[in-house]
N, CA, C and O atoms as a GROMACS GRO file, in nm:
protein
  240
    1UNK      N    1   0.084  -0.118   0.000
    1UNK     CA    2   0.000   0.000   0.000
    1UNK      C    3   0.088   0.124   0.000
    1UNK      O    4   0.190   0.132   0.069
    2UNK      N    5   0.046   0.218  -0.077
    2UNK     CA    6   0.125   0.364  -0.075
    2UNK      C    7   0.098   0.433   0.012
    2UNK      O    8  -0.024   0.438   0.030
    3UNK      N    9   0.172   0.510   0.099
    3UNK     CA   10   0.121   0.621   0.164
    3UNK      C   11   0.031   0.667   0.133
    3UNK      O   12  -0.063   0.680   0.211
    4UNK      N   13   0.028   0.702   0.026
    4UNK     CA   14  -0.036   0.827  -0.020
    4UNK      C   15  -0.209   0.809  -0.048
    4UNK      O   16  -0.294   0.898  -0.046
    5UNK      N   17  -0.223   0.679  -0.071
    5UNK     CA   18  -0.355   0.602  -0.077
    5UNK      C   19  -0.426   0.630   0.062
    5UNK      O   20  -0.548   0.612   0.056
    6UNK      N   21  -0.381   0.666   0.176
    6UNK     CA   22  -0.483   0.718   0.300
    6UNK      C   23  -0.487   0.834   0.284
    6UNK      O   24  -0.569   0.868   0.369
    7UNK      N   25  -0.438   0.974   0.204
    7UNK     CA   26  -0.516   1.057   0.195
    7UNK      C   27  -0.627   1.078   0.070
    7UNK      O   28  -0.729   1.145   0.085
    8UNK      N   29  -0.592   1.011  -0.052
    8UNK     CA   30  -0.688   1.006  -0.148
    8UNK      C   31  -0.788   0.962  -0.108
    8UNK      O   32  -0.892   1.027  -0.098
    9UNK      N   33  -0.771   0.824  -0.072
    9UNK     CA   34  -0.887   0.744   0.025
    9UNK      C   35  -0.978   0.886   0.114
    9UNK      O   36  -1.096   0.911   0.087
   10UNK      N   37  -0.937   0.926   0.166
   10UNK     CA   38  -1.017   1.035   0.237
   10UNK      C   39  -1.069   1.166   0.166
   10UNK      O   40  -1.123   1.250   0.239
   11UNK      N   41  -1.060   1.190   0.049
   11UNK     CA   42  -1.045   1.262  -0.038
   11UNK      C   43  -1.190   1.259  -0.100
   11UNK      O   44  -1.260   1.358  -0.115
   12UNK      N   45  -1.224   1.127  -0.135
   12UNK     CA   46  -1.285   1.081  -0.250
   12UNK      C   47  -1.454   1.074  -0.176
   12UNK      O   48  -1.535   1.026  -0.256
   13UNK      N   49  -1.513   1.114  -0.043
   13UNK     CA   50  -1.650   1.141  -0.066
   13UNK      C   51  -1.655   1.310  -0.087
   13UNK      O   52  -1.764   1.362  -0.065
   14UNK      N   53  -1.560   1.384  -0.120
   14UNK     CA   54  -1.576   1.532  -0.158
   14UNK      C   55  -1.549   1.525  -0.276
   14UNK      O   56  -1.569   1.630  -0.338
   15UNK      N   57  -1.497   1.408  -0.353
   15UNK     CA   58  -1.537   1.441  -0.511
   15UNK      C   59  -1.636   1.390  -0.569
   15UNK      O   60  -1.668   1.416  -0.685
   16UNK      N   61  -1.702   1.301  -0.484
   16UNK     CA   62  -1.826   1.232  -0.525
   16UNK      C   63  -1.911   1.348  -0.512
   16UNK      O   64  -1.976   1.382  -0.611
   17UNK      N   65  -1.920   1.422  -0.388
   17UNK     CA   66  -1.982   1.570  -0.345
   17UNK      C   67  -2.047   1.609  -0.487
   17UNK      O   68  -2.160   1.600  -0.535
   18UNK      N   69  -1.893   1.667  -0.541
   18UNK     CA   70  -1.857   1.764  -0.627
   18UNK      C   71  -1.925   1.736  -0.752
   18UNK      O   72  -1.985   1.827  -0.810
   19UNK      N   73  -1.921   1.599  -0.808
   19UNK     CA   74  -1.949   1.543  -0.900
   19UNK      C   75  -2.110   1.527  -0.894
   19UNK      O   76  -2.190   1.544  -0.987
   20UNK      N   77  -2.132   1.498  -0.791
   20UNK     CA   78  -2.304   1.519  -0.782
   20UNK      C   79  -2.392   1.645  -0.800
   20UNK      O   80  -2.503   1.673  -0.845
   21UNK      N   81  -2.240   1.732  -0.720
   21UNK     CA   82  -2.325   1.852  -0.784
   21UNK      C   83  -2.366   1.963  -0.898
   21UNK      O   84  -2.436   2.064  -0.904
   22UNK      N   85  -2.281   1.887  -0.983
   22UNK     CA   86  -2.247   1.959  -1.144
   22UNK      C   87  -2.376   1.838  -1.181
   22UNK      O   88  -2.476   1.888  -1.234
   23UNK      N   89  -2.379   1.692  -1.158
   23UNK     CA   90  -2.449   1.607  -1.249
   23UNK      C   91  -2.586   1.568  -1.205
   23UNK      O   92  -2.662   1.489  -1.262
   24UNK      N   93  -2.604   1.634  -1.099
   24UNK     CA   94  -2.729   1.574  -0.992
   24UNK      C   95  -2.710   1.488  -0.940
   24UNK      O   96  -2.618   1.410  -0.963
   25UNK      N   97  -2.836   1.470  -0.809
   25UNK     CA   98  -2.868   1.385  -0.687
   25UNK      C   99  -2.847   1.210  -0.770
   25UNK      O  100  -2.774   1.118  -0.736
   26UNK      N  101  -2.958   1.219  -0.906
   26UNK     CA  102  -2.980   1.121  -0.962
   26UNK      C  103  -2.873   0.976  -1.018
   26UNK      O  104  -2.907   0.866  -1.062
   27UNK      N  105  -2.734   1.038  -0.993
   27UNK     CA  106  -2.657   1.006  -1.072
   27UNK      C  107  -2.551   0.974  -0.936
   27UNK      O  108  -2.441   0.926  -0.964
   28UNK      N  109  -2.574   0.992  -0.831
   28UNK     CA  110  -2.475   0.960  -0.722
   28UNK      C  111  -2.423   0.806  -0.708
   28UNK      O  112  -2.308   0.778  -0.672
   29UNK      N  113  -2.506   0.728  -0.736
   29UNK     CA  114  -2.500   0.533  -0.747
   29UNK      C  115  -2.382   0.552  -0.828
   29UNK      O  116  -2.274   0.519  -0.779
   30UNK      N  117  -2.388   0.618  -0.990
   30UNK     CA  118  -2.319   0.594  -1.064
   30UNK      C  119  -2.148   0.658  -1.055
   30UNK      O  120  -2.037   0.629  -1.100
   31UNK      N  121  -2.194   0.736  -0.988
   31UNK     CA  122  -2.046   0.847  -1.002
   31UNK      C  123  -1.960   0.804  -0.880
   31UNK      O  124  -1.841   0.833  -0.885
   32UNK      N  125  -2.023   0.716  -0.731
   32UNK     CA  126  -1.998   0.654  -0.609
   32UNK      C  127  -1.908   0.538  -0.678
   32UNK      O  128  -1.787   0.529  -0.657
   33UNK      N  129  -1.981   0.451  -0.763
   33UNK     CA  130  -1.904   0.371  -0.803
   33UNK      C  131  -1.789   0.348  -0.910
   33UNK      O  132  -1.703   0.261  -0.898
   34UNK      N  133  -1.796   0.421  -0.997
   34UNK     CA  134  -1.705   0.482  -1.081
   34UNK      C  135  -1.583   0.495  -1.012
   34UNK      O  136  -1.478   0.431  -1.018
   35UNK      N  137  -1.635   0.632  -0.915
   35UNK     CA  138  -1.471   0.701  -0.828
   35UNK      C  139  -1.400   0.592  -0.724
   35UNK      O  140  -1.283   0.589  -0.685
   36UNK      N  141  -1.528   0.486  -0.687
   36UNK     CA  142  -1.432   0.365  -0.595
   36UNK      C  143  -1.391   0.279  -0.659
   36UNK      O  144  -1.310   0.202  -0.607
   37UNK      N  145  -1.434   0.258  -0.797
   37UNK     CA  146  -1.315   0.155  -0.873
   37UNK      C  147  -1.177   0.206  -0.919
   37UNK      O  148  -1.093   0.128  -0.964
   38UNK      N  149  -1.155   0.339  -0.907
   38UNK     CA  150  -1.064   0.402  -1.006
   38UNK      C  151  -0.916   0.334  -0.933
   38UNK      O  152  -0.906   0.291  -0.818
   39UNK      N  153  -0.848   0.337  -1.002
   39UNK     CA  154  -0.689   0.306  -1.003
   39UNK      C  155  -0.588   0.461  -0.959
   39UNK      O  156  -0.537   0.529  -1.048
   40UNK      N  157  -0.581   0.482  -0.873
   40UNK     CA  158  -0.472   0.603  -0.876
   40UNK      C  159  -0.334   0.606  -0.876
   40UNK      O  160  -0.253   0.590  -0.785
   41UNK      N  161  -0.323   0.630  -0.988
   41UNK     CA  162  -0.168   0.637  -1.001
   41UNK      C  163  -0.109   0.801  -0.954
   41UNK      O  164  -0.171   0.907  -0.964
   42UNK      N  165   0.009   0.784  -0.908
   42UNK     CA  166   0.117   0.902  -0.869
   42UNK      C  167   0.193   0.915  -0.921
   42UNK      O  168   0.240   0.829  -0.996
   43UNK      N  169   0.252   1.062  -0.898
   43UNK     CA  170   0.376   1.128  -0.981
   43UNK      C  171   0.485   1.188  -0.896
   43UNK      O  172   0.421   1.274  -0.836
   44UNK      N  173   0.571   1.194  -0.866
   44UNK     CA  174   0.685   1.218  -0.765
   44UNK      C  175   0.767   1.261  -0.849
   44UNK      O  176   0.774   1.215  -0.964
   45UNK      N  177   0.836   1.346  -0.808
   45UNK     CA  178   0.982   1.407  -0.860
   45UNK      C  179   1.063   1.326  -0.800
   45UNK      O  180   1.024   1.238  -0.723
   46UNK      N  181   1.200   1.352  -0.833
   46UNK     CA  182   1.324   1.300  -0.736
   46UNK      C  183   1.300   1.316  -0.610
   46UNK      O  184   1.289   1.225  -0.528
   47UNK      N  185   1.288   1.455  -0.588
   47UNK     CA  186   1.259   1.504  -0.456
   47UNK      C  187   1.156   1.437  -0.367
   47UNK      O  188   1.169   1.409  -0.248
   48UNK      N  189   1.074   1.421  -0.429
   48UNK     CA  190   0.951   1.353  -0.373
   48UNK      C  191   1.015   1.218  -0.355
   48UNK      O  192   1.042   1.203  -0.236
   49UNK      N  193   1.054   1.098  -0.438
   49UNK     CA  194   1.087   1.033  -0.413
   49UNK      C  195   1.173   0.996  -0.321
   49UNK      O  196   1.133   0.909  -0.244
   50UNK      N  197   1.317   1.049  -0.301
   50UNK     CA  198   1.374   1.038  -0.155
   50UNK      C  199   1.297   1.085  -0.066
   50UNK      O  200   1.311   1.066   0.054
   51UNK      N  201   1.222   1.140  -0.111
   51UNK     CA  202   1.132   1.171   0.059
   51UNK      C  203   1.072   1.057   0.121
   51UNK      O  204   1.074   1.010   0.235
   52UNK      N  205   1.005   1.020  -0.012
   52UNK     CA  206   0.924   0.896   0.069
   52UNK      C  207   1.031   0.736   0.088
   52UNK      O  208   0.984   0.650   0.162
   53UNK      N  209   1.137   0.714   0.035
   53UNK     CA  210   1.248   0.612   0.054
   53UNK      C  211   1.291   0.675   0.185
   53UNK      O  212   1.304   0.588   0.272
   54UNK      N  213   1.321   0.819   0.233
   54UNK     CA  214   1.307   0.851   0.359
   54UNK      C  215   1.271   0.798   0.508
   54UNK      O  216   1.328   0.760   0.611
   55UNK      N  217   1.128   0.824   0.449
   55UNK     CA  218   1.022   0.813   0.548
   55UNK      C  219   1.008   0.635   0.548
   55UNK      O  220   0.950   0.588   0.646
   56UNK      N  221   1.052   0.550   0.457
   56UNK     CA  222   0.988   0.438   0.441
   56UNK      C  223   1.138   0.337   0.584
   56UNK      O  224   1.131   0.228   0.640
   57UNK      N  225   1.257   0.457   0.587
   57UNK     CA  226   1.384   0.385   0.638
   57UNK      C  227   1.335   0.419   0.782
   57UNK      O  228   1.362   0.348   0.879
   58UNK      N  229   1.246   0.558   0.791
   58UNK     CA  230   1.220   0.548   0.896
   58UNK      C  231   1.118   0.436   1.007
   58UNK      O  232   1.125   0.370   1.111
   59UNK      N  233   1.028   0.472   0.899
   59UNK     CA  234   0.942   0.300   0.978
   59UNK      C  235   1.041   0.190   0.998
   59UNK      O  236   1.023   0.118   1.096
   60UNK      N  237   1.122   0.170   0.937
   60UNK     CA  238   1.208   0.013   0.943
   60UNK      C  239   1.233   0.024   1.090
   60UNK      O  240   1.294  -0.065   1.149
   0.00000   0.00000   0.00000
C-alpha cells in the first residue's frame, strides 16, 4: 500500500460531493461507483521520491 492512498482514500466522498453537484442527486449510485473503482496512479519528482524512501527507512 502507498502512503499516499490514505489521503486520497479520504479525499474521494468530496469528489463524489462535487461530482453530484455539477451532475445531480440522480446520478450519485453511478459516479460513487465509478470514483471507488478508479486506479490512482502518482507522480513524484526526485525530490519527492527520496522523501518517501526517507520516510519508508524510517518506519524500518
Amino acid at each position: 500500500m502507498n502512503i499516499l492512498d490514505i489521503y486520497i482514500k479520504k479525499l474521494i466522498p468530496y469528489a463524489i460531493d462535487a461530482y453530484v453537484h455539477v451532475f445531480g442527486e440522480e446520478y450519485r449510485s453511478i459516479i460513487e461507483e465509478r470514483l471507488n473503482k478508479l486506479s490512482w496512479v502518482y507522480y513524484s519528482n526526485i525530490g519527492g521520491v527520496e522523501s518517501y524512501v526517507g520516510f519508508l527507512k524510517e518506519c524500518k
